[in-house]
VEXKOL-631411 format. One line per 4 residues: number of its first residue (from 1); their letters; for each residue y, x, z of C-alpha. Coordinates in steps of 0.25 Angstrom, whole numbers, padded with zeros to 4 digits. Layout:
<pts>
NUM = A = Y:X:Z; ...
</pts>
This chain:
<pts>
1 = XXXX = -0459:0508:0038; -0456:0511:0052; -0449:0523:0050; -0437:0516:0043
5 = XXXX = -0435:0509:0055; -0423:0518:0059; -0416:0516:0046; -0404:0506:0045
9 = XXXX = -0410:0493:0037; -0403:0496:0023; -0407:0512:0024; -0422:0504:0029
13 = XXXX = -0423:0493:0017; -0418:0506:0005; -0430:0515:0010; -0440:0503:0009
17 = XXXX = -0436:0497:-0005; -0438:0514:-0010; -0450:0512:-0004; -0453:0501:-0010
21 = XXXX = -0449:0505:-0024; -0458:0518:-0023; -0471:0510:-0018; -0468:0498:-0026
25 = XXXX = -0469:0488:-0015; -0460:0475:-0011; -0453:0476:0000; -0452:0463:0007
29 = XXXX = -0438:0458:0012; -0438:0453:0027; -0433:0442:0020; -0445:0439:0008
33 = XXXX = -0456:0430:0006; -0470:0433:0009; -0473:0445:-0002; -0481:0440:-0012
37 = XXXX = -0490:0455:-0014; -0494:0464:-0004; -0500:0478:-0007; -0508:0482:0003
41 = XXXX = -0515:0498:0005; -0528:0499:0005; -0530:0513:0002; -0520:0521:0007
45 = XXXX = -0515:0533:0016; -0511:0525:0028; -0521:0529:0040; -0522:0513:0043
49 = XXXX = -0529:0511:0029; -0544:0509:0028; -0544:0517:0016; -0535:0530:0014
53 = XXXX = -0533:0542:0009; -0540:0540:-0005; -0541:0551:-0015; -0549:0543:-0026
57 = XXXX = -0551:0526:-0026; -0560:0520:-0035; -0556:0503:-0038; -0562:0494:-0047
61 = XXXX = -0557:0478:-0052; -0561:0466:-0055; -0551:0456:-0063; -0539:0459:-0072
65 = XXXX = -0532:0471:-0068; -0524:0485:-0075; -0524:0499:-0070; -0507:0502:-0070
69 = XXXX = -0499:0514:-0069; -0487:0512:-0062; -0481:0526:-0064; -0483:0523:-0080
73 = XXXX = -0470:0526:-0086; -0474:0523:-0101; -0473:0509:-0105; -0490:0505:-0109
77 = XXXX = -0494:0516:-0100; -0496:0510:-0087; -0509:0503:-0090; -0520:0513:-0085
81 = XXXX = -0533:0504:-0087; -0538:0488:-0085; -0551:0492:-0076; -0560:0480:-0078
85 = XXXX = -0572:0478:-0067; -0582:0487:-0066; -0574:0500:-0068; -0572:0510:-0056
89 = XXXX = -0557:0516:-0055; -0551:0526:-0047; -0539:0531:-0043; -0536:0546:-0040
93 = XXXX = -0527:0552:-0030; -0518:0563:-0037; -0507:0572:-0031; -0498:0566:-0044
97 = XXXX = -0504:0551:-0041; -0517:0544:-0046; -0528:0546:-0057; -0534:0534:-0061
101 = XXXX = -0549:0534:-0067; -0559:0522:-0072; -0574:0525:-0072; -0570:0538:-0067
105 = XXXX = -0562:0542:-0080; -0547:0547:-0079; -0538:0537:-0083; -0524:0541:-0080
109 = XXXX = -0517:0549:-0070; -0503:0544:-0064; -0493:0545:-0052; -0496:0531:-0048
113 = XXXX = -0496:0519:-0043; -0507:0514:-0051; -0510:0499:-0049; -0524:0490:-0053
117 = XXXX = -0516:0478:-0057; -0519:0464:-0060; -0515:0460:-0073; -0516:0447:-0068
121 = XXXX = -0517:0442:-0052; -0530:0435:-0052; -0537:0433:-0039; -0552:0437:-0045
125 = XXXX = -0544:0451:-0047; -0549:0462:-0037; -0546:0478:-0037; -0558:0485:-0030
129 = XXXX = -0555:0497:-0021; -0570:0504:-0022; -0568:0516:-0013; -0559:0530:-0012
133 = XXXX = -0562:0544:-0009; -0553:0551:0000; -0556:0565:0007; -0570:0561:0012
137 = XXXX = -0582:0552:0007; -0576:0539:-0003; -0573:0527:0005; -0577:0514:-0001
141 = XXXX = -0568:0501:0000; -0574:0492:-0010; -0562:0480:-0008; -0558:0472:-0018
145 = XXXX = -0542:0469:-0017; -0535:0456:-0025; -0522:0461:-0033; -0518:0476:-0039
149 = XXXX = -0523:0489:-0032; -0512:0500:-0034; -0515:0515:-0031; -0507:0526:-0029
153 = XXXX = -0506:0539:-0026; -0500:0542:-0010; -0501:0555:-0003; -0513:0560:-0007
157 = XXXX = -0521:0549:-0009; -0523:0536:-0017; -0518:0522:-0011; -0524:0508:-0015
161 = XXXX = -0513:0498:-0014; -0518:0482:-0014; -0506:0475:-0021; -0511:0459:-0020
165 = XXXX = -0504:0445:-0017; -0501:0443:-0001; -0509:0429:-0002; -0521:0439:-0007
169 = XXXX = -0518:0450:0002; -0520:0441:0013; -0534:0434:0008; -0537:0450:0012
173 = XXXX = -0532:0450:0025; -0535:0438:0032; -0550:0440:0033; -0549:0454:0035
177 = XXXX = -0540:0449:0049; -0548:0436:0051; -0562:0432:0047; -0562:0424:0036
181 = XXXX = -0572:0416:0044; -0562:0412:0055; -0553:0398:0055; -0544:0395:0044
185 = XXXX = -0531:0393:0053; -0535:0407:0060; -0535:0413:0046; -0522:0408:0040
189 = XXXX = -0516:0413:0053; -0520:0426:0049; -0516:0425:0035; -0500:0420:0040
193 = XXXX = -0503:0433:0048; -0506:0442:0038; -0498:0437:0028; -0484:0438:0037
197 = XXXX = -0488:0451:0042; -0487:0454:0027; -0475:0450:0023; -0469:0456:0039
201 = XXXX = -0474:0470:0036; -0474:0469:0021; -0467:0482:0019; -0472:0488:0031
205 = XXXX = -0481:0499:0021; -0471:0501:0010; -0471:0514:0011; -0484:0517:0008
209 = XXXX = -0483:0507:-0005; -0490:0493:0002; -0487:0483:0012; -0501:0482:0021
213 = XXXX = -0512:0490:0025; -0525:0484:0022; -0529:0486:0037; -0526:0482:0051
217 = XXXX = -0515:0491:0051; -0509:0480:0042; -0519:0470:0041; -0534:0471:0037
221 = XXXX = -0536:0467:0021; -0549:0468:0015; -0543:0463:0000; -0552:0454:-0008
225 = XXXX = -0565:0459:-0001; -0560:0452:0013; -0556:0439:0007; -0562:0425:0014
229 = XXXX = -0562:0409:0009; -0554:0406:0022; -0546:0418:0025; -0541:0413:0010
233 = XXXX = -0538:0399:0013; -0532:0404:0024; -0521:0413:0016; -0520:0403:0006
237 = XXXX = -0517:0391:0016; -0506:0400:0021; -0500:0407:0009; -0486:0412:0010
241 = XXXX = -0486:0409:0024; -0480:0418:0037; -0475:0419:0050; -0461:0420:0052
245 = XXXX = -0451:0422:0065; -0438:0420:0064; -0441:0418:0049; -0447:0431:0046
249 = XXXX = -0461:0435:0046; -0467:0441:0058; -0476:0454:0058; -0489:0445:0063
253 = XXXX = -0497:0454:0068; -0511:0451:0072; -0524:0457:0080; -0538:0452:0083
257 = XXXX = -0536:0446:0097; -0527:0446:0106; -0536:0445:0119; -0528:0433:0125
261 = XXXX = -0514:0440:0124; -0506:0443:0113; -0498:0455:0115; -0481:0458:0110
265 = XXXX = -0479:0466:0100; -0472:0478:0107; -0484:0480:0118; -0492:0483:0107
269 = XXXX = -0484:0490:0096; -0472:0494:0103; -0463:0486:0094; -0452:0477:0094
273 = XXXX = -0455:0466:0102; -0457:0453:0091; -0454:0441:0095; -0466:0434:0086
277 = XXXX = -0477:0446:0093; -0477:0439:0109; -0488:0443:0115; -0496:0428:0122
281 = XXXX = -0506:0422:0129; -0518:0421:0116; -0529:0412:0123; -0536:0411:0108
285 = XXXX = -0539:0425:0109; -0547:0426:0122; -0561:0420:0116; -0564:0428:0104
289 = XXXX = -0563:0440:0096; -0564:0451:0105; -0554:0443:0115; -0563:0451:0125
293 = XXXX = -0568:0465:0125; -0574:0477:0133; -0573:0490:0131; -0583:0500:0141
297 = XXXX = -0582:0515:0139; -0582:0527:0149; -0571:0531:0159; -0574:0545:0152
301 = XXXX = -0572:0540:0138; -0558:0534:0140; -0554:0548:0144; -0560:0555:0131
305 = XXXX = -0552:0546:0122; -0539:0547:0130; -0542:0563:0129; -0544:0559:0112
309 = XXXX = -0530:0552:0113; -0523:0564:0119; -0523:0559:0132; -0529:0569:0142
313 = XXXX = -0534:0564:0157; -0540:0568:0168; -0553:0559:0173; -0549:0546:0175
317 = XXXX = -0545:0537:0188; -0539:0525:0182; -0534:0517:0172; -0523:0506:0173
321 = XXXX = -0520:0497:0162; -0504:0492:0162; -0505:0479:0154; -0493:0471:0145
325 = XXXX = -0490:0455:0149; -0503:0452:0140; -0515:0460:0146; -0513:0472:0136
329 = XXXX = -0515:0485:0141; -0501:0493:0137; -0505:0505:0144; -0517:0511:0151
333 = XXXX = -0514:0524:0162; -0526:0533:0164; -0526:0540:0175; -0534:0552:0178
337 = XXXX = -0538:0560:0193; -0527:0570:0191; -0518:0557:0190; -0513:0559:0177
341 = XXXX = -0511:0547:0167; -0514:0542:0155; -0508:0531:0147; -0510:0524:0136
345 = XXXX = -0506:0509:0130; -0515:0500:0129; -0518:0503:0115; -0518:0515:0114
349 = XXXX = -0528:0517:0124; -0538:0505:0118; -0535:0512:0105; -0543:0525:0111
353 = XXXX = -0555:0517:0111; -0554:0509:0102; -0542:0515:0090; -0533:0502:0087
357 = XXXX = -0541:0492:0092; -0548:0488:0076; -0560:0497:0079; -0575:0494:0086
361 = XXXX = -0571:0479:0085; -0581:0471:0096; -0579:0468:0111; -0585:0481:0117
365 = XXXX = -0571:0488:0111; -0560:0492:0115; -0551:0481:0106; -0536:0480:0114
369 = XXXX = -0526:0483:0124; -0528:0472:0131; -0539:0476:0141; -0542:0478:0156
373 = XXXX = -0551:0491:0161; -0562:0493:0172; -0567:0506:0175; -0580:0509:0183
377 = XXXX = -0577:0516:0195; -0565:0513:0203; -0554:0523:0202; -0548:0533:0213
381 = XXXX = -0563:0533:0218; -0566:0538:0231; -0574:0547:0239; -0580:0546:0254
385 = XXXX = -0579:0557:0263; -0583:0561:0277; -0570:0566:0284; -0569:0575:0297
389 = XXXX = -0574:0564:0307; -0587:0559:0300; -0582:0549:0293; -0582:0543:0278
393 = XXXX = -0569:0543:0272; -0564:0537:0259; -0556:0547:0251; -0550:0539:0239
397 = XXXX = -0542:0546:0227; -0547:0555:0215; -0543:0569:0225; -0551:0575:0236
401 = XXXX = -0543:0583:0246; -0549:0593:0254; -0539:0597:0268; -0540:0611:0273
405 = XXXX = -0539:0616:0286; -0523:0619:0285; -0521:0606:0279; -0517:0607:0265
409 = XXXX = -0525:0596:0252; -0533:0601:0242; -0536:0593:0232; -0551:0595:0228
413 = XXXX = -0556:0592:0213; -0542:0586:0211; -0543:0587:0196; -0557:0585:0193
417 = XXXX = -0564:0573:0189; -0574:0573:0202; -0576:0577:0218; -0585:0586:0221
421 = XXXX = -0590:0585:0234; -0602:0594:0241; -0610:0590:0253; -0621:0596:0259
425 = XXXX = -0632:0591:0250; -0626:0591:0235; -0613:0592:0228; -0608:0578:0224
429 = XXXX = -0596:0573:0213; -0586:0560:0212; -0578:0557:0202; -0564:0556:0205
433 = XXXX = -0561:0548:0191; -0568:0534:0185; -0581:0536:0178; -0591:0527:0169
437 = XXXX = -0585:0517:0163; -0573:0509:0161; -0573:0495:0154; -0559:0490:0145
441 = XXXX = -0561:0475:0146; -0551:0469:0134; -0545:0457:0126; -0542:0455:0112
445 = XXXX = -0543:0464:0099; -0530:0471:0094; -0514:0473:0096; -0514:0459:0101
449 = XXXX = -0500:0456:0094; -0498:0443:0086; -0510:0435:0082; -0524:0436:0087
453 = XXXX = -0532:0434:0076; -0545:0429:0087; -0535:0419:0092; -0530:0413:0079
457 = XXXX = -0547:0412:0076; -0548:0404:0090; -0534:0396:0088; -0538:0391:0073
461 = XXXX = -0552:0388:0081; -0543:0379:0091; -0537:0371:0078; -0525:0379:0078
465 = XXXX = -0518:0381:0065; -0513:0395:0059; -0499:0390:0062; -0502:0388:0076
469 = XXXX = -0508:0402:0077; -0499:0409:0071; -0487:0405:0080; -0495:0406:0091
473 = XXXX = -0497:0421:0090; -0482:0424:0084; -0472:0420:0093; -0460:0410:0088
477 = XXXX = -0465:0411:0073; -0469:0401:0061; -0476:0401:0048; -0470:0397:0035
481 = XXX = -0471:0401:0023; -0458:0406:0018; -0447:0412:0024
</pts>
C-alpha cells in the first residue's frame, strides 16, 4: 500500500476500491466498525509467510461445507463437490488457474478463486490444510482453520486464503502472541491489541487478496490448532472492543519486552512520529522474559558477518555505541587499524547475529538494540620499547614509526593487523587490533514500540486490569467498543 502514498487521496481511495473488486476484499473506511471477517494468508507468495510458493496443496474438512467455483458463469454450475471427512483434496497450480482433485481424481479445471465454504458457520467446522509441494521436498502444516479456506491461483503458485470471523480470527492469535497459561487481564490486553491492530491495518494486504499475514510480520495465528480456554475468555470478555486516539483506532503495535524502555516509533521504524507510540520508563519489564540477555562471540566473528553484510573492514580497534534517550543502540561505528569506519543501526547490526530479533530465543542471544558492548583487550594497545638512552618507553597507537638518520617517519606495518618486532634471540608479533572475545550485554526482546507483552504478564500479576495496561503502554488512548 505504501506505494500510493504519493497519489492525491481521491486518485488513492479509486485505486484501492479496483483492488478490491478484483481480490474480492472489503475495504474498511477510516470511519467503519470493527470488520466483522478477516481473511488472512496462510500460504502465499509473500517472503514473510511460513509457507509459500506452493505448486500442489492437499486439504481435508470436518463439518458442513461445499467445494465453489467462483469463475463459474452458468447458473447450477458452481458447485464442484461437498467433501465430507475423510476425503483428501488438492488443489493444482495451473498457468490458466487451478485444477482441483478428490482422492487423487480430476474434478474440474477453472481460472479460479475456488472457495471450501461453509453452508452453515458452525463453530465444530474446521478446513485442514495437510501439506504443499513446492520446488523441493512437501512441507507438512497439518492446522486446522475455523470459517472457509479459499485458493487461488497467483504468479506461479497456489495461495490458501483463511476467510473467518475477527472474534474467531483472534482465539488464533492471542495464544500464539501470549501463553494461553499467562493472566487473564494480560491476555485480553493482548486480544484489545490484536484486535485493533486489525481493524488499523485492515487493508494493509489488499493487494494481494487478504488483510493479515498469519506471521509476526502481521501477527502470529496458529488457526484452530493454537486455540486455549483462557485466551478464549479472554477474546470473548473483550468482543468488539479497541484502542482509539482521537477517536480512531491506533496501529497497536507490540513485542516481547521492552527491557525497561519503550522505544518511539520513528527510532525504530523511521516513521512519522505517533503520538500514542512514546517511548517510557517500563519497570514491569525488567524482571522477566529475557529482560536481560548476554551475547559472547569472537572479535574475529563480528568482522566476518560485517564482511556477509557488505561491509568490508580492516581488523578492528573499537567499537562505540551512540545510544537514543531510552538506552537503545541507534548506531554502532566500527573502526578499523587503518582508521576507516563502519556504521550500522542498532538493528541492523543485532540483526547480523541474530536476523529480526525472532530467532535463537534464550538469554545467551542476541535479542535487541538495547545493549552495552565489552571487548577483551583494551583498544589502541601499546608497545614498550627501549629508546637511545636505555630506557623503556611506552609507545601508544595502532603505528610504529621508525626515524632515519635524515629525519624523515616511516610507518612500519601500517596496514597490517600486527608488529613485528626482532631481537636478538627470537622474532616476536602484537596485535595492533582487539582480539578474543567481545561480550553484548542486552535488555528486552523485540522493536521495543508500544506494548510489552512480559510487562503486561508482570502488571496483570500486580492486580492491574487490561485497561490499565493498555493505556499505559499507548499514550493519550482509551478503549471502547465502538467508535
Amino acid at each position: 500500500m505504501a506505494r500510493f502514498g504519493s497519489f492525491p487521496g481521491k486518485v488513492c481511495v479509486t485505486v484501492v476500491m479496483a483492488l478490491a473488486l478484483v481480490c474480492g476484499l472489503t475495504v474498511l473506511p477510516v470511519s467503519a466498525q470493527v470488520p466483522a471477517n478477516v481473511r488472512v494468508g496462510i500460504i502465499t507468495n509473500n517472503t514473510g509467510s511460513q509457507y509459500r510458493n506452493a505448486s500442489v496443496t492437499t486439504f481435508s474438512v470436518k463439518g458442513s461445507y461445499q467445494v465453489i467455483d467462483l469463475a463459474a458463469i452458468i447458473p447450477g454450475d458452481n458447485l464442484i463437490g461437498t467433501p465430507v471427512e475423510g476425503e483428501s483434496w488438492q488443489v493444482y497450480y495451473l498457468p490458466s488457474g487451478v485444477q482441483i482433485y478428490k482422492n487423487g481424481q480430476p474434478l474440474k479445471i477453472t481460472s479460479g478463486p475456488v472457495v471450501v465454504k461453509e453452508i452453515s458457520h458452525d463453530p465444530a467446522n474446521k478446513v485442514s490444510l495437510n501439506n504443499y509441494n513446492t520446488v523441493g521436498p512437501s512441507v507438512n502444516i497439518g492446522r486446522s482453520y475455523r470459517g472457509s479456506m479459499e485458493f487461488r491461483s497467483a504468479g506461479s503458485y497456489v495461495v490458501a486464503i483463511n476467510e473467518l470471523p475477527m472474534e474467531e480470527y483472534l482465539y488464533g492469535v492471542v495464544p500464539r502472541e501470549m501463553s494461553n497459561n499467562w493472566p487473564l487481564e494480560a491476555l485480553k490486553a493482548q486480544a484489545v491489541a490484536a484486535r485493533t491492530y486489525t481493524t488499523a491495518n485492515y487493508n494493509k494486504r489488499l493487494a494481494e487478496g487478504f488483510n493479515m499475514l498469519d506471521t509476526q510480520y502481521d501477527q502470529a495465528y496458529g488457526g484452530a490448532n493454537s486455540e486455549g480456554d483462557t485466551a478464549t475468555r479472554a477474546v470473548t470478555e473483550t468482543a468488539g472492543q479497541i484502542i482509539l486516539y482521537n477517536g480512531g483506532p491506533i496501529s497497536a503495535v507490540y513485542h516481547s519486552n521492552s527491557g525497561g524502555h519503550t522505544e518511539d516509533n520513528e527510532n525504530v521504524w523511521g516513521t512519522v512520529p505517533s503520538d500514542y507510540l512514546r517511548g517510557k520508563d517500563d519497570p514491569y519489564s525488567t524482571r522477566n522474559g529475557y529482560a536481560n540477555w548476554t551475547y559472547t562471540t569472537t572479535i574475529d566473528d563480528v568482522r566476518n558477518r560485517l564482511s556477509q553484510s557488505g561491509s568490508q573492514t580492516g581488523p578492528i580497534t573499537s567499537i562505540v555505541l551512540e545510544k537514543y534517550h531510552s538506552g537503545r543502540v541507534k548506531s554502532v561505528i566500527i573502526q578499523d587499524i587503518n582508521g576507516n569506519t563502519v556504521t550500522k543501526s542498532g538493528s541492523a547490526f543485532g540483526q547480523m547475529f541474530n536476523p529480526k530479533f525472532y530467532t535463537y530465543i534464550n538469554n545467551t542471544s542476541f535479542m535487541s538494540s538495547l545493549f552495552e558492548v565489552k571487548m577483551d583487550q583494551v583498544v589502541n594497545p601499546s608497545l614498550s620499547v627501549l629508546n637511545g638512552a636505555g630506557e623503556t618507553v611506552t609507545v601508544p597507537g595502532t603505528e610504529l614509526n621508525a626515524v632515519s638518520d635524515d629525519g624523515s617517519i616511516t610507518v612500519l606495518n601500517g596496514t597490517e593487523p600486527m608488529f613485528y618486532v626482532q631481537d636478538a634471540f627470537e622474532n616476536s608479533m602484537f596485535n595492533k587490533a582487539a582480539t578474543g572475545n567481545i561480550t553484548f550485554e542486552g535488555h528486552g526482546w523485540g522493536h521495543g514500540v508500544g506494548m510489552s507483552q512480559w510487562g503486561a504478564y508482570d502488571m496483570a500479576n500486580q492486580g492491574k486490569s487490561y485497561t490499565e495496561i493498555l493505556t499505559f503502554y499507548y499514550t493519550g488512548v482509551e478503549v471502547s467498543s465502538s467508535y
